[in-house]
N, C-alpha and C positions, 0 to 999 in steps of 0.2 A: 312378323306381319308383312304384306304386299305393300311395296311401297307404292306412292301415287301412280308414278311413272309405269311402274307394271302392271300398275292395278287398271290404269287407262290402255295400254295395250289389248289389255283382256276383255275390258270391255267392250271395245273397237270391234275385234277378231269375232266376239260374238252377240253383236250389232244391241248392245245393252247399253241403250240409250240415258237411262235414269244411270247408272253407275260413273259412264263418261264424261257427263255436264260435272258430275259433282268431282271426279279426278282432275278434269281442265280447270276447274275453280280455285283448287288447293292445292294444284302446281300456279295457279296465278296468285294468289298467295305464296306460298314458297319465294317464288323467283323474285317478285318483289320485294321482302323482304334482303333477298339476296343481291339485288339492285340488279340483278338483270331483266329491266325494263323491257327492252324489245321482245321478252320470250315472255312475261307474264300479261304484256298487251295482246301477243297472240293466243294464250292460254284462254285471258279474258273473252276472247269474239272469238273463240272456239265454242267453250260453254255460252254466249249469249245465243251465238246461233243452233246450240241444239237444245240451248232451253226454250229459244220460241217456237223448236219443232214439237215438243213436247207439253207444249204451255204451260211450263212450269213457271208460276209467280216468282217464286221464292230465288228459285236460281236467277233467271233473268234480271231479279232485283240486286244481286248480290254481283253476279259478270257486268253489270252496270256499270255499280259502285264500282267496281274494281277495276274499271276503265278512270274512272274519275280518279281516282288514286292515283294510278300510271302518269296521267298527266298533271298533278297537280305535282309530280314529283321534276317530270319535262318542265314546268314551271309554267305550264298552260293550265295558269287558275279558271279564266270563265269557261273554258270548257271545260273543267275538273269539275267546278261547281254545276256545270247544267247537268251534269253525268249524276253527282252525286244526289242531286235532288231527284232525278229521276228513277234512280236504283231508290233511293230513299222511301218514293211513293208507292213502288212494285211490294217492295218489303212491309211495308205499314199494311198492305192489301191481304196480307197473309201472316202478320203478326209474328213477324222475327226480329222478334225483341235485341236479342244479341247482335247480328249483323248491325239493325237500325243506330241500336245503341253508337255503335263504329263508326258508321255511317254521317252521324250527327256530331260526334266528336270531332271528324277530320272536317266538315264545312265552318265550323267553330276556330277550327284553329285556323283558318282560312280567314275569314273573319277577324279573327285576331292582329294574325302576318298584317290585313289593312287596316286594321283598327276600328274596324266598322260597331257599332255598337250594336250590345245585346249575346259578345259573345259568351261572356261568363254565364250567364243564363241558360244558352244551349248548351254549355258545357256541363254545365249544372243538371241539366235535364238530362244528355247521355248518361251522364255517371248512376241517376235516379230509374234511369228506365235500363241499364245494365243491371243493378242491384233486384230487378222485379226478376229476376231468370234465377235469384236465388234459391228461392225454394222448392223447385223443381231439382236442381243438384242437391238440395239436401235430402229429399223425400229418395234420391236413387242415391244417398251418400257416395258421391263423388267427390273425393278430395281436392282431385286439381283442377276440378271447374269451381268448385266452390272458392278455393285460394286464389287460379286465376281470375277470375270475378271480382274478389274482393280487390285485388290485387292495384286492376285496369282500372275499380271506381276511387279506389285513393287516390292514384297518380292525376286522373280529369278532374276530382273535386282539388286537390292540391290546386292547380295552375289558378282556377277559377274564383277560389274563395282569396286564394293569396294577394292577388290583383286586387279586388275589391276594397279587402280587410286595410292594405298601405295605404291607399287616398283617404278610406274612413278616417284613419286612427291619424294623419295627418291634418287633416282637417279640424280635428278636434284637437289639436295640437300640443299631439304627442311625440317625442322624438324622434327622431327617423329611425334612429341605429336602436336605442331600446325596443321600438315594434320591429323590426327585423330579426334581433338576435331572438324573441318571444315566439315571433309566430315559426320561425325555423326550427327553434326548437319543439315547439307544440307539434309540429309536422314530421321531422324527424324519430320522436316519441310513437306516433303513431306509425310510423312509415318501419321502424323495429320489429313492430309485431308482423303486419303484409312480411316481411322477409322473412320471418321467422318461418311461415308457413309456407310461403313460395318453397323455400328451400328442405322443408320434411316433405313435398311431394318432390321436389326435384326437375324444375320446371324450370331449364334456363334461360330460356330468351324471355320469358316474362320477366325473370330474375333482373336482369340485363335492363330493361325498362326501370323496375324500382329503383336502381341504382342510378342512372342516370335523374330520374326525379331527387334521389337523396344528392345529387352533385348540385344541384339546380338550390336544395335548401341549407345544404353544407356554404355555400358560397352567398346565399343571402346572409345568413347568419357571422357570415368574415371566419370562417372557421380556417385552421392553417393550412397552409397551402399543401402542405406532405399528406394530409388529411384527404384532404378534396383530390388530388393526383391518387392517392390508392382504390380509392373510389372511381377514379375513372377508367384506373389500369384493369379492377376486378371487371368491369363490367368489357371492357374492349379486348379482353380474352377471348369470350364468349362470340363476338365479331369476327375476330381475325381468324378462329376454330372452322367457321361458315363461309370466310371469304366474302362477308357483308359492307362494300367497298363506301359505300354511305354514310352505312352507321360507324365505320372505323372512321372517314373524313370527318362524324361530329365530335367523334370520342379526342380528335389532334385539334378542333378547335377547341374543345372546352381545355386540353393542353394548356392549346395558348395562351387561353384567358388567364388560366392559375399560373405560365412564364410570365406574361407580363404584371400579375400581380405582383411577382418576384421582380421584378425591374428585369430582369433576364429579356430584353425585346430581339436579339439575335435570336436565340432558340425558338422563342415566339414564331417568329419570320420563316424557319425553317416548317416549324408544323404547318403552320399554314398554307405553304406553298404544299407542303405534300400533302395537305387536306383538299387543295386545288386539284392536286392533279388527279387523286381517287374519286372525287364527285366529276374530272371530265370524263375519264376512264367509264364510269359508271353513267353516262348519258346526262346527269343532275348539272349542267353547268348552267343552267340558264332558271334556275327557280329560290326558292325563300335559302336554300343551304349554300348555296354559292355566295349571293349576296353578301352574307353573315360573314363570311370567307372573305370575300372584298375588303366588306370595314372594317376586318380586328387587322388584318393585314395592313390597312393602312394607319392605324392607330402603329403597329407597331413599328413600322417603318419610319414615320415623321420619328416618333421616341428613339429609335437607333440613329435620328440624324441625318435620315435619308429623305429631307422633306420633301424633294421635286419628286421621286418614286412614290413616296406615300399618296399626292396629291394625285398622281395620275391615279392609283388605283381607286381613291375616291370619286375621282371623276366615276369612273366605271362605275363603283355602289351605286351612284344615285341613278346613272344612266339603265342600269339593269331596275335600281328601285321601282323608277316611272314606268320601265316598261310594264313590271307586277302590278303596275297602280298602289305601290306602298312605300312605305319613307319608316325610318327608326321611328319606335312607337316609344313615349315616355313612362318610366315603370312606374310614376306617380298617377297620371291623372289617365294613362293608358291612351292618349292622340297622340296621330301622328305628328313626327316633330316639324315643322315646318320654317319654322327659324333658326336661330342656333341652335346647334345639339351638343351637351355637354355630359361628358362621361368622366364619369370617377373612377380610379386606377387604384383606389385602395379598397375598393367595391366587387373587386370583380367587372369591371367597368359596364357598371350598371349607367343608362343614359337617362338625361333631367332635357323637358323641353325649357326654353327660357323662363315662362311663364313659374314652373312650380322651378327650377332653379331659385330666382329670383325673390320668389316665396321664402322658402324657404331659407336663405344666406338671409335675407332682412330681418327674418324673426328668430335669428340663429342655430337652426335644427335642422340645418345640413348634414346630411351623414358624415361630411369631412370637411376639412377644409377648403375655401375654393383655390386653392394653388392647386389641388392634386385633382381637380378639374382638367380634362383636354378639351379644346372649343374646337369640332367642326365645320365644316363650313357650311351652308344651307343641304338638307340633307334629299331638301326637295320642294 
């Protein structure tokens, strides 16, 4: 097969216009992926600008989008999100289900990063209005759109229902750690088959996605820690094969999270700092993945003893937090924390704002003990 890159020369050379929009689109995809940002933001306003020579909806909606992406990775969310609504609306114009579907997902998790309400709903709704492209792969029995489809809708219903489901089932008060290890496993259960399939067509960077969603319910559920490390190493193959310098910085923070569940906070300290330097490398220093980088680093800096170091890098979280307009979001009632922030180290340091901490320790359905609580300082 032609790959993008030559496919886009050729089309160039013989001034084929509808070929080149859609090559500049899927080397901006590509590169993105790839975290080479400055070549997928020119890719993008390559194809915007000769899909409005062409007035083609559908592209212009999608090099939109795909500008909003770019920078919502730069960590210029209000202009990520004007971008994205507006590739959004291009796309609804011509009913591309699929892009929209993506489309809708990243403003959600956007949404999310601030805690803003209504994002499990949109996320809800991508995952619903991705599953409507179904039957069109099945009627032309396409394997790996059908698997990837099914694939991308578990991982966005996963985040969305999971969120929910914990404040519910809290509320009605049931223990923290039995609805955890349940709904993990319910997710996990289902999350077996998605791979099953992923992996008879052989489709690995979706693969690589699954995996990191089973890292995310291996560790709600406290599963061992050798467990959740194999799970991150399978998937951070597949990264480091591409030179994808992003997705390896999240693959050394989720690391860290499973060293310092190990009380290992030196090791901790070290991935993280190499998670640092791959997201500056990669242009990501200033948005949601750095941040996240900031706080485990400081978490595990104070734990090595190194409190003045830890405190400074916290200073930074929050000062980088305010500038996104976001602060740790609590994994019970999902608002921003605004008061103390308390996270649990036997958790996977899942974070409690005061409010459902307090809740919670009084009616005694803490997931842990509160000694193995760490108390930040105002996170914003």
């Amino acid at each position: 097969h032609t790959s993008p890159q030559a496919s886009l020369q050729i089309s160039a050379d013989n001034n084929d216009f509808s070929n080149e929009q859609s090559s500049h689109e899927e080397l901006g995809r590509i590169q993105l992926w790839l975290s080479n940002l400055e070549r997928s933001e020119a890719h993008y306003g390559s194809c915007l600008r000769i899909g409005r020579t062409t007035h083609d909806l559908a592209i212009q909606g999608k090099a939109t989008a795909g500008r909003g992406y770019v920078a919502a990775c730069y960590g210029h969310l209000d202009s990520g999100l004007e971008s994205l609504r507006a590739g959004l609306s291009l796309l609804r114009q011509c009913d591309e289900r699929q892009e929209a579907s993506r489309v809708i997902y990243e403003i959600a998790r956007i949404q999310r990063f601030r805690a803003e309400e209504g994002w499990q709903q949109r996320m809800e709704d991508a995952a619903t209005l991705l599953t409507r492209t179904l039957p069109t792969f099945l009627s032309q029995k396409h394997a790996v759109f059908i698997a990837r489809t099914k694939a991308q809708a578990w991982i966005w219903r996963t985040e969305s229902r999971l969120s929910m489901e914990l404040r519910g089932r809290m509320l009605q008060g049931e223990s923290l750690v039995d609805t955890m290890l349940q709904l993990s496993w319910e997710a996990l259960q289902e999350g077996k088959s998605v791979l099953a399939d992923i992996e008879q067509v052989g489709d690995r960077l979706i693969r690589s996605d699954v995996l990191l969603t089973q890292v995310d319910m291996q560790m709600l559920g406290l599963q061992e820690a050798a467990l959740v490390q194999a799970t991150i190493d399978d998937a951070k193959r597949v990264f480091e094969s591409n030179s994808s310098l992003r997705l390896i910085a999240k693959c050394d923070k989720l690391s860290a999270c499973v060293k310092i569940f190990e009380h290992d906070f030196q090791s901790a300290k070290l991935l993280l700092e190499g998670s640092q330097r791959r997201l500056h490398e990669a242009g990501c220093n200033k948005g949601g993945e750095q941040v996240e980088v900031y706080w485990f680093l400081a978490i595990a800096l104070r734990l090595a003893g190194q409190e003045h170091e830890g405190r400074d890098v916290l200073a930074k979280a929050i000062e980088l937090y305010t500038a996104l307009g976001s602060s740790r979001v609590c994994c019970l009632c999902c608002c921003m924390i605004r008061g103390a922030c308390y996270t649990c180290l036997e958790c996977y340091q899942r974070d409690y704002c005061k409010d459902c901490y307090a809740e919670c320790a009084l009616n005694g359905r803490s997931c842990h003990r509160t000694t193995s609580m760490i108390r930040a300082a105002r996170p914003l």
